[in-house]
Biotite code that builds the C-alpha atoms (Angstrom):
import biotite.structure as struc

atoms = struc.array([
    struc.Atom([5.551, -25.467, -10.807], chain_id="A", res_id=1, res_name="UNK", atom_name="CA", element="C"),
    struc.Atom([3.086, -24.494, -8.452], chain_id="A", res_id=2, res_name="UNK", atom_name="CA", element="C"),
    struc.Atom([-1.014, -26.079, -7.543], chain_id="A", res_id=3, res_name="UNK", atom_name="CA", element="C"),
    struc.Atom([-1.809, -22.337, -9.752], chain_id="A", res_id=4, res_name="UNK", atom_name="CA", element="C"),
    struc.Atom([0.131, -23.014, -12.173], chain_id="A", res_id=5, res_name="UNK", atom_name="CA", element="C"),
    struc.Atom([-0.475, -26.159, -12.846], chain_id="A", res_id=6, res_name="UNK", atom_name="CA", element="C"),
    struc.Atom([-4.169, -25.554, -12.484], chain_id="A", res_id=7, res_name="UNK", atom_name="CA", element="C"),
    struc.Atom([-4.302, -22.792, -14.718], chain_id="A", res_id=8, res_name="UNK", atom_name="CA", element="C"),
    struc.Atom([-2.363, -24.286, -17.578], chain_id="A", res_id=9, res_name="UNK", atom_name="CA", element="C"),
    struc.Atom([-4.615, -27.641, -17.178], chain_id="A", res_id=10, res_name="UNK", atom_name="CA", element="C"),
    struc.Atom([-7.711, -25.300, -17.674], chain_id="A", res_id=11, res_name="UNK", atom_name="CA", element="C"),
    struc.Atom([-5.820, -23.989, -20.887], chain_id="A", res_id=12, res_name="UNK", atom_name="CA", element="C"),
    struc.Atom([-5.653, -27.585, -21.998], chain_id="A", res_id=13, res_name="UNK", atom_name="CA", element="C"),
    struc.Atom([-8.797, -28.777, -20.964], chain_id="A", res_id=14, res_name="UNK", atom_name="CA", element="C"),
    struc.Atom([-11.317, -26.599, -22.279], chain_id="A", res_id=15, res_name="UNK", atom_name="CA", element="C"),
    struc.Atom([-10.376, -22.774, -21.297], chain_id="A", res_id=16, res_name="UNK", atom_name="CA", element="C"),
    struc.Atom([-12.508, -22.659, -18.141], chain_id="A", res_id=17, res_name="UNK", atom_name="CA", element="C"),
    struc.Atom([-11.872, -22.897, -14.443], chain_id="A", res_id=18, res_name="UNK", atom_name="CA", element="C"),
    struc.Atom([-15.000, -23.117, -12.030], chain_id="A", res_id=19, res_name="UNK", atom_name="CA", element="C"),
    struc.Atom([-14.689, -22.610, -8.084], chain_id="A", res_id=20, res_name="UNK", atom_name="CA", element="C"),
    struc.Atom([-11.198, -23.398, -5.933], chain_id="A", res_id=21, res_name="UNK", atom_name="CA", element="C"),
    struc.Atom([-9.347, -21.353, -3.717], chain_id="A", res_id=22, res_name="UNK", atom_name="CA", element="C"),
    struc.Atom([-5.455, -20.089, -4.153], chain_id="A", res_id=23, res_name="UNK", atom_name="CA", element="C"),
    struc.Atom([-3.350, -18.613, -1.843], chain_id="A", res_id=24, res_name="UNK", atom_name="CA", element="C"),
    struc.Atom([-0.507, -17.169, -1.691], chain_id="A", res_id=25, res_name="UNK", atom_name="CA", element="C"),
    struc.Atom([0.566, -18.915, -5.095], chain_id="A", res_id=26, res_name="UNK", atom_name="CA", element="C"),
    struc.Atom([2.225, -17.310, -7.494], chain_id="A", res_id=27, res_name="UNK", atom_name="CA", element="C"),
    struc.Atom([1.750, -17.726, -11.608], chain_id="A", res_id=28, res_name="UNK", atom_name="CA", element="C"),
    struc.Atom([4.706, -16.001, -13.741], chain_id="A", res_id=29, res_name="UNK", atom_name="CA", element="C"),
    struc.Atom([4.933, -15.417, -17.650], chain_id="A", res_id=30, res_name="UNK", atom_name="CA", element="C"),
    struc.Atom([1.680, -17.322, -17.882], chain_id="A", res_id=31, res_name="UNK", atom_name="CA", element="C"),
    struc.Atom([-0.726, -17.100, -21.164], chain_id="A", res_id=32, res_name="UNK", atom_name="CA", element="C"),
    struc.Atom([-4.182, -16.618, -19.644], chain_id="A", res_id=33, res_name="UNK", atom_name="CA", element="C"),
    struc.Atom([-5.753, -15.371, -22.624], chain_id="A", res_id=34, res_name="UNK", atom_name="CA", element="C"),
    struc.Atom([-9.450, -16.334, -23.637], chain_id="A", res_id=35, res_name="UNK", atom_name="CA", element="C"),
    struc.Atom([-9.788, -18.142, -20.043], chain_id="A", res_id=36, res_name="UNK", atom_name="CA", element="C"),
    struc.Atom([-13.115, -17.980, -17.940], chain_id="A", res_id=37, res_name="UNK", atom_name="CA", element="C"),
    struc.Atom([-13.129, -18.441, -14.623], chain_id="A", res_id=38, res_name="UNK", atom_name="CA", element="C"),
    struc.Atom([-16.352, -18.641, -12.433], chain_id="A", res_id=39, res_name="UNK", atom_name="CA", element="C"),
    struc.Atom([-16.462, -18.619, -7.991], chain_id="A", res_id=40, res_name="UNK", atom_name="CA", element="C"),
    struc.Atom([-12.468, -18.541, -7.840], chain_id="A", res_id=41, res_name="UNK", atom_name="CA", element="C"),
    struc.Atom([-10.550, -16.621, -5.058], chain_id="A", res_id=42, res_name="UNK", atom_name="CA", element="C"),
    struc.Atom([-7.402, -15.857, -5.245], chain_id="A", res_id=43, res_name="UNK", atom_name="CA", element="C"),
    struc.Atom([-5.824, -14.617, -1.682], chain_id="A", res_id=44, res_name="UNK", atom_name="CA", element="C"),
    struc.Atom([-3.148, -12.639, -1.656], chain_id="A", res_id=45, res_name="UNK", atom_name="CA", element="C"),
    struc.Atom([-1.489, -14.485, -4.820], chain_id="A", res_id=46, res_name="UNK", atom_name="CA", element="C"),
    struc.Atom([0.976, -12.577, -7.381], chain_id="A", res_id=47, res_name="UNK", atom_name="CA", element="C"),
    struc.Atom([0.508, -12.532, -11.087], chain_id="A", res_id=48, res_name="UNK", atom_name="CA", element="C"),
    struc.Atom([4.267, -11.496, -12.817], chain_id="A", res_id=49, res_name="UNK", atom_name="CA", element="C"),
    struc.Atom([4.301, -10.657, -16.735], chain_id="A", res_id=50, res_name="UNK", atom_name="CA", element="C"),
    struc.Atom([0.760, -12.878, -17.527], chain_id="A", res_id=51, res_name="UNK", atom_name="CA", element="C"),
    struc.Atom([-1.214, -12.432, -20.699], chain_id="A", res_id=52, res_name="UNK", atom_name="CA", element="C"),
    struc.Atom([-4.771, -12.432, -19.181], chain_id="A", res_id=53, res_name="UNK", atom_name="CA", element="C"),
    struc.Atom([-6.290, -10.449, -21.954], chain_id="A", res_id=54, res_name="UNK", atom_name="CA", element="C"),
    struc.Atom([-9.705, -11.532, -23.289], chain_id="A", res_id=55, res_name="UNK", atom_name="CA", element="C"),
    struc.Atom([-10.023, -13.641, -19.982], chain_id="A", res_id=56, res_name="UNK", atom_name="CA", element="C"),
    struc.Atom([-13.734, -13.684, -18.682], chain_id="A", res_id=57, res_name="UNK", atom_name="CA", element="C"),
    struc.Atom([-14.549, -13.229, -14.487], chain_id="A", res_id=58, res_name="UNK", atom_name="CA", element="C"),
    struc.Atom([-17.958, -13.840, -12.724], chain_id="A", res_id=59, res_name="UNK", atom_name="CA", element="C"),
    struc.Atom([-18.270, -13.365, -9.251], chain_id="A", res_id=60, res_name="UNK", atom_name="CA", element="C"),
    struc.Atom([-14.609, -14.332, -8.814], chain_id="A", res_id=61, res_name="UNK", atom_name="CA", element="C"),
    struc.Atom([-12.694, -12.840, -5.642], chain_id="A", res_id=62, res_name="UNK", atom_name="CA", element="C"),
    struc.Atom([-9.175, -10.917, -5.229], chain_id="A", res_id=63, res_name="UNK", atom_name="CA", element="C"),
    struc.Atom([-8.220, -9.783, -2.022], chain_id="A", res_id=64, res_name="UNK", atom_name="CA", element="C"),
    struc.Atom([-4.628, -8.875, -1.443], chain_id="A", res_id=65, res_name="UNK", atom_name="CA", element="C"),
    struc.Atom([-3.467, -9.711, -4.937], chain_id="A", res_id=66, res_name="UNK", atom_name="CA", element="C"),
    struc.Atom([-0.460, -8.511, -7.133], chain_id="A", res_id=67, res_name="UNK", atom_name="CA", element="C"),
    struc.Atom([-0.156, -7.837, -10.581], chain_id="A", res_id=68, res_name="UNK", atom_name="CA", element="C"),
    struc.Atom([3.118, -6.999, -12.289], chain_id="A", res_id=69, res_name="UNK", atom_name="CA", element="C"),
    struc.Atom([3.347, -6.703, -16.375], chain_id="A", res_id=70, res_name="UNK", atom_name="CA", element="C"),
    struc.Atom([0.250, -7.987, -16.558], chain_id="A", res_id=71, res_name="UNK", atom_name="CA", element="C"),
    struc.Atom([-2.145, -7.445, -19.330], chain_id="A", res_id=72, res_name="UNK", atom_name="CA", element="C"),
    struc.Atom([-5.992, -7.317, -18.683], chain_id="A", res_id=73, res_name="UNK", atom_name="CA", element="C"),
    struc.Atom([-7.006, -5.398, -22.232], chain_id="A", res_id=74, res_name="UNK", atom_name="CA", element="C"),
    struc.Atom([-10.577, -6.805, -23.386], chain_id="A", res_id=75, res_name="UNK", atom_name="CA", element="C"),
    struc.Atom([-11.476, -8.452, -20.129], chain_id="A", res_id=76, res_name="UNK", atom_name="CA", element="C"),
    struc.Atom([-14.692, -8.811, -19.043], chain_id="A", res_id=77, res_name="UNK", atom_name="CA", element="C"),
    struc.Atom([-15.553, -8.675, -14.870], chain_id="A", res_id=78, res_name="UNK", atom_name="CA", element="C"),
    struc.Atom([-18.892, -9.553, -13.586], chain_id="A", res_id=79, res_name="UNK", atom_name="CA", element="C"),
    struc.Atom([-20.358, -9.691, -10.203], chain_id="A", res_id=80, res_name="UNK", atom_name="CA", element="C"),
    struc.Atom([-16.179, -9.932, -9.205], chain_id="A", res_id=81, res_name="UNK", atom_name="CA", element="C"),
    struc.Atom([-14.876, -8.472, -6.203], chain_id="A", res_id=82, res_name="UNK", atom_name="CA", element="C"),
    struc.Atom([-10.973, -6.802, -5.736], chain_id="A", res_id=83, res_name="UNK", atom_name="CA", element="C"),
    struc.Atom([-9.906, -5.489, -2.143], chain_id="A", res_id=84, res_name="UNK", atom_name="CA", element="C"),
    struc.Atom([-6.355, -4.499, -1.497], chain_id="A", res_id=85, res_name="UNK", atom_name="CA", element="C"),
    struc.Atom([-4.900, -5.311, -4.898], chain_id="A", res_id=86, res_name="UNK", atom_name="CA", element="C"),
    struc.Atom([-1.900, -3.626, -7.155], chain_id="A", res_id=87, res_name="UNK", atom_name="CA", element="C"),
    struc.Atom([-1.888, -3.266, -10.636], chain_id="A", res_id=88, res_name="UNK", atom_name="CA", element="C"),
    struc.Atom([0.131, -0.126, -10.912], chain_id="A", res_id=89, res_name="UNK", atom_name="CA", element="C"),
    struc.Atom([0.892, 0.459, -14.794], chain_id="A", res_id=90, res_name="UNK", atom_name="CA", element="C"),
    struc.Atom([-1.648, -2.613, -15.744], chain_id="A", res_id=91, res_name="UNK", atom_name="CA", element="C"),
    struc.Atom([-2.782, -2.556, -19.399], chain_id="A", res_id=92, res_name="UNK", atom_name="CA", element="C"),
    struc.Atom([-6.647, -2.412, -19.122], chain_id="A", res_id=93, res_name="UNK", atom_name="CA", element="C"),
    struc.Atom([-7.740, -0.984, -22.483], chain_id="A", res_id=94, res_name="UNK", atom_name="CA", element="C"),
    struc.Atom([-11.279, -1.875, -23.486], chain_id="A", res_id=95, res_name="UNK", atom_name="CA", element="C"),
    struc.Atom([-11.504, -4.274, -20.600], chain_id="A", res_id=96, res_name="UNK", atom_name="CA", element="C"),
    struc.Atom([-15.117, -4.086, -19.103], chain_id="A", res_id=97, res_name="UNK", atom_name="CA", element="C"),
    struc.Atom([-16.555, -4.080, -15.720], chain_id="A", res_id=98, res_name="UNK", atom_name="CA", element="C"),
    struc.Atom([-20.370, -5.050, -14.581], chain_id="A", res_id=99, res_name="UNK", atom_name="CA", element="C"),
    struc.Atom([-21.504, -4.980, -11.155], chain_id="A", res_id=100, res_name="UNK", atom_name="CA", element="C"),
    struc.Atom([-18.066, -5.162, -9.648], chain_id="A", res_id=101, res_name="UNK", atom_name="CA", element="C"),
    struc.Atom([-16.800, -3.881, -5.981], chain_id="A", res_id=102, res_name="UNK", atom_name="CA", element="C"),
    struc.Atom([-12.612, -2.067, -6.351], chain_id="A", res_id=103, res_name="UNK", atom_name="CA", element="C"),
    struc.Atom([-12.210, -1.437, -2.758], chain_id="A", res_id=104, res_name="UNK", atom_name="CA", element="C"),
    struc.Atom([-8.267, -0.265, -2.241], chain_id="A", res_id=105, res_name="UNK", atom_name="CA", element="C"),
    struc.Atom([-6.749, -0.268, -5.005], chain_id="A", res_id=106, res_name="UNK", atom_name="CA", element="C"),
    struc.Atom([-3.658, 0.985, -6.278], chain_id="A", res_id=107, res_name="UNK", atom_name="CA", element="C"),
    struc.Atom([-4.052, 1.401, -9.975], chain_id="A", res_id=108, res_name="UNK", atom_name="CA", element="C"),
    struc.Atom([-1.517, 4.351, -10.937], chain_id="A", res_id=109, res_name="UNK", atom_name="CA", element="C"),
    struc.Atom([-0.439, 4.762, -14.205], chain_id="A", res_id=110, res_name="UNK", atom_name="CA", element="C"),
    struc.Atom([-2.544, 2.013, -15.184], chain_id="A", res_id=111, res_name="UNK", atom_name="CA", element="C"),
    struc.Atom([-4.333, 2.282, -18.944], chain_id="A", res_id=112, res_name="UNK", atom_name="CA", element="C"),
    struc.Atom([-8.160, 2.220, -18.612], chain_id="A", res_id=113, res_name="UNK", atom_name="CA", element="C"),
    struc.Atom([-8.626, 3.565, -22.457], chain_id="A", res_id=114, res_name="UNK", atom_name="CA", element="C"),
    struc.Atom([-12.080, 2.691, -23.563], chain_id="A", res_id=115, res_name="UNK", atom_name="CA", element="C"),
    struc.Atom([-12.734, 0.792, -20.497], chain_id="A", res_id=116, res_name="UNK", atom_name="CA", element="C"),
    struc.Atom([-15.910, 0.361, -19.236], chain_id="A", res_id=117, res_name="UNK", atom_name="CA", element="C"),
    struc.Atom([-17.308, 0.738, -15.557], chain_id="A", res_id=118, res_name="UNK", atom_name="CA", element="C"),
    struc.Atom([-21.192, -0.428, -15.443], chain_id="A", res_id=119, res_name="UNK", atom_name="CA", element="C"),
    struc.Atom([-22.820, -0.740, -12.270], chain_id="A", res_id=120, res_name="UNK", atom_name="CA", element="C"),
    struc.Atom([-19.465, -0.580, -9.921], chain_id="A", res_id=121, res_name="UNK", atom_name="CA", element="C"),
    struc.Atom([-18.739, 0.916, -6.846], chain_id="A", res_id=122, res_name="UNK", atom_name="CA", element="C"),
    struc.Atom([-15.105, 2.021, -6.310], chain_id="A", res_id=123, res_name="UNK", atom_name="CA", element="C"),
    struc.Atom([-13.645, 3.108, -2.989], chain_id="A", res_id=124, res_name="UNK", atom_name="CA", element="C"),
    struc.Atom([-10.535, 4.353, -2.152], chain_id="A", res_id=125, res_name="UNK", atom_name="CA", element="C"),
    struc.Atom([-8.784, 3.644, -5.341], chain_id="A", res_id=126, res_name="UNK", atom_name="CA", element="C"),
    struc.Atom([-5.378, 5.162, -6.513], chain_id="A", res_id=127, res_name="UNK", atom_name="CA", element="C"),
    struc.Atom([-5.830, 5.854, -9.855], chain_id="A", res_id=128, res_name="UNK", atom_name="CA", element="C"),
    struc.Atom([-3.036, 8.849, -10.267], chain_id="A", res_id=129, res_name="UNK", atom_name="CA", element="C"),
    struc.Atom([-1.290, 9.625, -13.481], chain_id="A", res_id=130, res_name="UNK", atom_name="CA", element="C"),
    struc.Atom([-3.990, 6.885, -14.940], chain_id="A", res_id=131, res_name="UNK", atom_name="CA", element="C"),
    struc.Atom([-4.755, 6.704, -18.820], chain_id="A", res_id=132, res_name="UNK", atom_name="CA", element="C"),
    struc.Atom([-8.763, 6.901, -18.573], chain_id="A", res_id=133, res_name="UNK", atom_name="CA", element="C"),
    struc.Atom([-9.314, 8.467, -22.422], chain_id="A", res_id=134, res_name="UNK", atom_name="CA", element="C"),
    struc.Atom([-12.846, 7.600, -23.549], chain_id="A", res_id=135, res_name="UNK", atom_name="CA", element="C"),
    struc.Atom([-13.114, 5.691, -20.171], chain_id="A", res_id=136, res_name="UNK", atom_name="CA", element="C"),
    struc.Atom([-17.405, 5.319, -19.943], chain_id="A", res_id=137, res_name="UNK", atom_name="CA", element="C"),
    struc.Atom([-18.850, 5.004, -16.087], chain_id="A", res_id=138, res_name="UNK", atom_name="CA", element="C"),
    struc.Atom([-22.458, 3.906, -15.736], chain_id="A", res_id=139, res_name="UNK", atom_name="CA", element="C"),
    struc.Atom([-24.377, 3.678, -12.491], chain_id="A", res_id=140, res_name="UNK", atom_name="CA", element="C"),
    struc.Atom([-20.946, 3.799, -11.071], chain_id="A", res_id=141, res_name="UNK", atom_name="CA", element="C"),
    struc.Atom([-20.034, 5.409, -7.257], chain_id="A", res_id=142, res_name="UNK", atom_name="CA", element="C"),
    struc.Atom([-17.122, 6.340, -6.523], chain_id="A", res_id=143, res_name="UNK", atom_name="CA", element="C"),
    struc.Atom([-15.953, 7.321, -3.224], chain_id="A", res_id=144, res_name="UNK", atom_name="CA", element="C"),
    struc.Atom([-12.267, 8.699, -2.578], chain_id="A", res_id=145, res_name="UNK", atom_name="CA", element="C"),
    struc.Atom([-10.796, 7.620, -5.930], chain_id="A", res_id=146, res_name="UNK", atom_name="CA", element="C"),
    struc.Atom([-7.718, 9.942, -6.562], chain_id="A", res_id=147, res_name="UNK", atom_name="CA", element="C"),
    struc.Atom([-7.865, 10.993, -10.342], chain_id="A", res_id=148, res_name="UNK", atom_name="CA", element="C"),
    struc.Atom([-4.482, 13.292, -9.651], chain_id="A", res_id=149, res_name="UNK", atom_name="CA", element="C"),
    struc.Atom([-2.719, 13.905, -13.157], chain_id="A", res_id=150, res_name="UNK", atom_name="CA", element="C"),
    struc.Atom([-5.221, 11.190, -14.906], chain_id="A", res_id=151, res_name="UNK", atom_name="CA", element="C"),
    struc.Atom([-6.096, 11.890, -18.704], chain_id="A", res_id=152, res_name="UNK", atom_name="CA", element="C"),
    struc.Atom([-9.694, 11.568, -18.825], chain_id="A", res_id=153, res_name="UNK", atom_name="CA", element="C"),
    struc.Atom([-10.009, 12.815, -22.325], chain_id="A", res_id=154, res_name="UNK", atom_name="CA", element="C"),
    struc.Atom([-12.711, 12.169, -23.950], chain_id="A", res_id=155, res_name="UNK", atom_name="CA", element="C"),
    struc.Atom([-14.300, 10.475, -21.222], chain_id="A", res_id=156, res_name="UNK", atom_name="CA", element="C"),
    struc.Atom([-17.771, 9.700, -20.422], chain_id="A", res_id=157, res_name="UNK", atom_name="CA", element="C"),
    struc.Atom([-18.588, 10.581, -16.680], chain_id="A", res_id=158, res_name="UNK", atom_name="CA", element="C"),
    struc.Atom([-22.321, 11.793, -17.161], chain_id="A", res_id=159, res_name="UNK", atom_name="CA", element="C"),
    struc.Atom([-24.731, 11.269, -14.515], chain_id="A", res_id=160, res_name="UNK", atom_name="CA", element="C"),
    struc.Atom([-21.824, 10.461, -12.112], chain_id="A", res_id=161, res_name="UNK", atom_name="CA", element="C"),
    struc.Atom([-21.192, 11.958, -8.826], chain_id="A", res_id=162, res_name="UNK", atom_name="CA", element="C"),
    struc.Atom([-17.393, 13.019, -8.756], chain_id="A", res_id=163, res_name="UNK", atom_name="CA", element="C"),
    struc.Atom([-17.602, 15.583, -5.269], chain_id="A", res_id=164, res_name="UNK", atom_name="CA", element="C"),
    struc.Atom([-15.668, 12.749, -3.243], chain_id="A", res_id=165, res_name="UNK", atom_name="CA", element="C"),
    struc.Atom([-12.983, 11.995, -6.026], chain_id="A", res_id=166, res_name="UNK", atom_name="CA", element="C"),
    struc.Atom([-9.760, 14.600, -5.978], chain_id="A", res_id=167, res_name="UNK", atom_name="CA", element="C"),
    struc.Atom([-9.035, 15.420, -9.659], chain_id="A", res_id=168, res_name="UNK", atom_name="CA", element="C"),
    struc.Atom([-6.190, 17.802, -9.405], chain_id="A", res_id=169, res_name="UNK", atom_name="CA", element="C"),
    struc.Atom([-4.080, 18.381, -12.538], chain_id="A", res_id=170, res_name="UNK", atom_name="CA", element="C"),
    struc.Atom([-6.520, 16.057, -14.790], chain_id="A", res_id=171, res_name="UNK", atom_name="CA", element="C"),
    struc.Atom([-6.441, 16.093, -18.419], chain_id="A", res_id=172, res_name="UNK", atom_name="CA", element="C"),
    struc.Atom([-9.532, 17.183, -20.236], chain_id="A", res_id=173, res_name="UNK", atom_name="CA", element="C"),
    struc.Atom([-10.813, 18.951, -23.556], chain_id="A", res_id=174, res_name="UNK", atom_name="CA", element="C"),
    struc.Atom([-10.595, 22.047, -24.174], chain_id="A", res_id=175, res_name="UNK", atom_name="CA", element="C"),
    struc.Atom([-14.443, 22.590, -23.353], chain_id="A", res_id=176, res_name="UNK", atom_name="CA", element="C"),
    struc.Atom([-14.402, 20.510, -20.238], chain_id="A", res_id=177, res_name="UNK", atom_name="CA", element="C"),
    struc.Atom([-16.762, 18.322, -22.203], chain_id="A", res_id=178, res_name="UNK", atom_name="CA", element="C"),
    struc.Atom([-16.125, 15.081, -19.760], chain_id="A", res_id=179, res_name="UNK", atom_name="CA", element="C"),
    struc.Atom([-17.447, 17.099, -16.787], chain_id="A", res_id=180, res_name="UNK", atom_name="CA", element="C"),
    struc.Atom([-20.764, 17.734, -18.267], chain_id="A", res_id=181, res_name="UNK", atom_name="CA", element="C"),
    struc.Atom([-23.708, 16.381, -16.560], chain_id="A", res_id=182, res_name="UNK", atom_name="CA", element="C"),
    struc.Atom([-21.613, 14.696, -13.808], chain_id="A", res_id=183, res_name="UNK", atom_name="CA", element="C"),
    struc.Atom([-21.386, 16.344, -10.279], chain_id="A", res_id=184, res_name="UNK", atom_name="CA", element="C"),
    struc.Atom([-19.016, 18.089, -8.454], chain_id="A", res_id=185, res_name="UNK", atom_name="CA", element="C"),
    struc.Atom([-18.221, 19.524, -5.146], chain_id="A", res_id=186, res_name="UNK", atom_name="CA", element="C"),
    struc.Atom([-17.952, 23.554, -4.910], chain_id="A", res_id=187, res_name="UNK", atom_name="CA", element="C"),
    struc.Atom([-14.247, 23.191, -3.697], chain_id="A", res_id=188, res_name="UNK", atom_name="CA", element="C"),
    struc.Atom([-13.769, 21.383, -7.472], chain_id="A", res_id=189, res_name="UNK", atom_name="CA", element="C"),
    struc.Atom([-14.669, 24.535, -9.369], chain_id="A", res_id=190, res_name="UNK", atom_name="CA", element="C"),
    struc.Atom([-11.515, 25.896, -9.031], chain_id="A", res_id=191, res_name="UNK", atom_name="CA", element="C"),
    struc.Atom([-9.889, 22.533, -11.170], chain_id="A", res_id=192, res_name="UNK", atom_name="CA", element="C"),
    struc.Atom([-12.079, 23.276, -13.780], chain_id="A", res_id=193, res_name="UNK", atom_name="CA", element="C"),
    struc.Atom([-11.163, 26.716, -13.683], chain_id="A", res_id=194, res_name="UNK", atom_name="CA", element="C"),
    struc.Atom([-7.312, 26.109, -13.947], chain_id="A", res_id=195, res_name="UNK", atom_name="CA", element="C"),
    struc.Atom([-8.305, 24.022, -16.946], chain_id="A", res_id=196, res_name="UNK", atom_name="CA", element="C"),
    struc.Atom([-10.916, 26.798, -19.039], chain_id="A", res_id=197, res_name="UNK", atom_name="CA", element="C"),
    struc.Atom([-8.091, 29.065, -17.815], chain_id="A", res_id=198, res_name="UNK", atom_name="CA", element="C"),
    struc.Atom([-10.345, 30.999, -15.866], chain_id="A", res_id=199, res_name="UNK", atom_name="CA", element="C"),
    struc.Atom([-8.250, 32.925, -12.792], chain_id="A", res_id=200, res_name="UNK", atom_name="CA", element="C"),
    struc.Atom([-10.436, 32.433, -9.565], chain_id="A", res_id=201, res_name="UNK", atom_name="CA", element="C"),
    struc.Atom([-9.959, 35.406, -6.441], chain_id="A", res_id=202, res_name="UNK", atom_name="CA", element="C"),
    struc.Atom([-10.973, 34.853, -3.326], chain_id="A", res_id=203, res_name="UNK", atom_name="CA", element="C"),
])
């Protein structure tokens, strides 16, 4: 057992709470992380395999470099946290929300963001392709190069939110293109909504 896992099982035991400490390259496997808050942590290039960290609370905690595999992250709450570089392809982040946060390089595809919530975030350069974003609801939220490619954003709530830098081929969306209203979009972008209202564009 490693100085992570050791730590993070004695926060378990100890009163669900970890506050400040750095990790690298550790690694934490099969781990229930459920219901745990941390506060000031940084985790450096570390790799999470098959954890429960559902429920589990972040402020102003760091991830640069990090690896998730199997994890889930559904009902988590992220404040003031920061992720560079990190994978979570296929991570289960349904209803998990997100306050003042900084994604910068992520690789997120297929990863389930139903009824997730983005508040006050700025996301650059994020892979979120062939992502489950259903009732997904940005607020305040920039994003800047996130690839949307074959995401299902049904439902969705991307009002007020500027999508001209994002690439959204082949997303899923209502019949009405009900998601896109009130957000903004680049002229080259009219065409995907066309495809979608079935509207045949000639140049």
């Amino acid at each position: 057992m490693n100085n992570l896992e050791r730590t993070l099982l004695s926060a378990r035991e100890e009163g669900e709470q970890l506050a400040g400490g750095t990790f690298v390259r550790e690694t934490a496997e099969e781990l229930d992380l459920s219901d745990l808050t941390f506060r000031r942590v940084r985790f450096d290039h570390c790799q999470f395999t098959g954890c429960d960290i559902s429920a589990a609370a972040f402020y102003e905690c760091v991830f640069e470099g990090c690896a998730f595999a199997g994890c889930r992250f559904n009902s988590s709450f992220w404040s003031g946290s920061a992720l560079s570089g990190c994978k979570a392809e296929g991570g289960d982040f349904r209803k998990a929300r997100f306050k003042d946060c900084t994604l910068d390089g992520l690789r997120l595809r297929w990863a389930n963001f139903t009824g997730a919530l983005w508040e006050r975030c700025t996301l650059t350069d994020c892979d979120l392709t062939e992502s489950a974003c259903q009732e997904l609801r940005l607020a305040k939220t920039a994003l800047k190069k996130a690839d949307f490619t074959g995401a299902d954003l049904f439902r969705a709530d991307l009002k007020g939110t500027d999508l001209s830098g994002c690439t959204l081929d082949g997303v899923t969306l209502s019949a009405s293109c009900q998601e896109l209203r009130g957000a903004k979009l680049h002229a080259s972008q009219a065409a995907v909504v066309a495809r979608i209202l079935g509207i045949e564009i000639i140049e």
